[in-house]
C-alpha positions as CSV (number, residue, x, y, z in Angstrom):
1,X,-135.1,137.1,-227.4
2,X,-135.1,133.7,-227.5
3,X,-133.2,131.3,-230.2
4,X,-130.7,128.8,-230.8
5,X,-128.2,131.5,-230.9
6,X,-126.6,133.0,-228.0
7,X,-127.7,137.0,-226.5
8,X,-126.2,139.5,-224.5
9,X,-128.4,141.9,-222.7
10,X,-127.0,144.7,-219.8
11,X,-128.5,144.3,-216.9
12,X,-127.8,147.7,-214.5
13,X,-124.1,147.3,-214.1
14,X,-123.4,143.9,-215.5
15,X,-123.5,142.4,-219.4
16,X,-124.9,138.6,-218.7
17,X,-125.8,136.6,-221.7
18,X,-127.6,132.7,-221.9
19,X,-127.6,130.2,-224.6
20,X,-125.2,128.1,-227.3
21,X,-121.5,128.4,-226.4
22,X,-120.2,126.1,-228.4
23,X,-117.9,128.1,-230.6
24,X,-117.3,130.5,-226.8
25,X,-119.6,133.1,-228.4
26,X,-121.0,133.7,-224.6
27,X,-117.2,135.4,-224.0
28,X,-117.5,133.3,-220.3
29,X,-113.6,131.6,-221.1
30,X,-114.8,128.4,-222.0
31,X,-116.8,126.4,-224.9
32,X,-119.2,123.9,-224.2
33,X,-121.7,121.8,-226.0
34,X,-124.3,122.2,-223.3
35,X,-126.4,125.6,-223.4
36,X,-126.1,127.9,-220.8
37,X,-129.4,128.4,-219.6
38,X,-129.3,131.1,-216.9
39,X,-128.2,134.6,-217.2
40,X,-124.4,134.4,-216.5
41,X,-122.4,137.6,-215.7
42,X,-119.5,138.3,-218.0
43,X,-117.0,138.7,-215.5
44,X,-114.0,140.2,-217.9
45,X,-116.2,142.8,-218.1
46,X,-117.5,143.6,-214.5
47,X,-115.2,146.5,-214.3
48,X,-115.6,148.3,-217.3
49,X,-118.2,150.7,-218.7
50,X,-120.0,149.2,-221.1
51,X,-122.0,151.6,-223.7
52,X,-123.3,149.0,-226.4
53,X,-123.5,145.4,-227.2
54,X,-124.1,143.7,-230.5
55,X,-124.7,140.2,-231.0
56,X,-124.5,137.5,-234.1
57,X,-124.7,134.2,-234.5
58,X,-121.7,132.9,-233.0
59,X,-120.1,136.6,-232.4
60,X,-120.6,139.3,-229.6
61,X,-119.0,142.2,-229.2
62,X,-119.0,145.5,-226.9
63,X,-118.2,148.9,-227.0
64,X,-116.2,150.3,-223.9
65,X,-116.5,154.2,-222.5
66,X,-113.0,155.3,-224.2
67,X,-113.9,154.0,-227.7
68,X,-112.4,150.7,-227.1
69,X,-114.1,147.4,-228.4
70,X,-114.3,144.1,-227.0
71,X,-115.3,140.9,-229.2
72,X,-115.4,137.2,-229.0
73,X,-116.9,134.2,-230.1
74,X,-116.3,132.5,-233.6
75,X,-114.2,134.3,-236.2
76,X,-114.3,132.0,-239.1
77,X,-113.8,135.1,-241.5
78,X,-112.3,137.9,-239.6
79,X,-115.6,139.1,-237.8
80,X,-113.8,139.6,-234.7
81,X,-110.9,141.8,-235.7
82,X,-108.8,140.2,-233.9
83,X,-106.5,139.7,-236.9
84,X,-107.6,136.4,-237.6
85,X,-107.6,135.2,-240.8
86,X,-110.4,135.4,-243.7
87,X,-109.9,132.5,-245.6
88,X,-112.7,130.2,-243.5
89,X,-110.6,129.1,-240.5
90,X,-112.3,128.1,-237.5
91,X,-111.0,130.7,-235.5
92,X,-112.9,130.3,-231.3
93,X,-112.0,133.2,-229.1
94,X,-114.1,132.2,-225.8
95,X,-113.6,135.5,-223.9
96,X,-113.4,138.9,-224.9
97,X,-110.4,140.5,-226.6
98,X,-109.6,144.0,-227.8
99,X,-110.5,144.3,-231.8
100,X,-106.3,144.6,-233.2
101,X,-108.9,145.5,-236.3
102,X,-109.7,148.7,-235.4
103,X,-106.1,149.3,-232.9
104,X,-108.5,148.3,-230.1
105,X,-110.3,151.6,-230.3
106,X,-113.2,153.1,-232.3
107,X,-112.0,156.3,-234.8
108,X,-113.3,159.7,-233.6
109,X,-114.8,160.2,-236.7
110,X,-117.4,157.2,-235.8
């Protein structure tokens, strides 16, 4: 897909994404102004086993084989679940973080 936005796509093994990073929705660690324009491995993640990814705007998250979920990116009003707050703060998380949300883990019952 192409867009102004950043994607995630998994590629055999790895989960590599391209695009804006300036509020660290890539989840490579950093921010930046300057688009990433070549499929870069998300190396937090090399080791795990990744069964989806979803993407927003500013947001990405994944779920992990054991139910547990990963997101990062901007969290202005909570979307991470990272606790964060949901009264509009800028909240940037640049790499991937368990979702306190959710206890870091998705309910059986999902």
């Amino acid at each position: 897909k192409k867009g102004a936005r950043g994607e995630s796509a998994r590629k055999k093994t790895q989960v590599v994404t391209c695009g804006k990073n300036d509020a660290g929705q890539l989840g490579l660690g950093y921010v930046s102004e300057i688009p990433v324009r070549v499929f870069t491995e998300i190396e937090s993640v090399r080791e795990e086993s990744v069964l989806e990814i979803a993407s927003g705007k500013e947001f990405s998250a994944v779920l992990l084989q054991g139910g547990v979920v990963l997101s990062w990116g901007l969290g202005t009003y909570g979307e991470l679940g990272q606790g964060g707050t949901s009264n509009g703060t800028r909240t940037i998380v640049p790499e991937p973080r368990p979702m306190v949300g959710l206890g870091g883990k998705m309910d059986e019952e999902w």
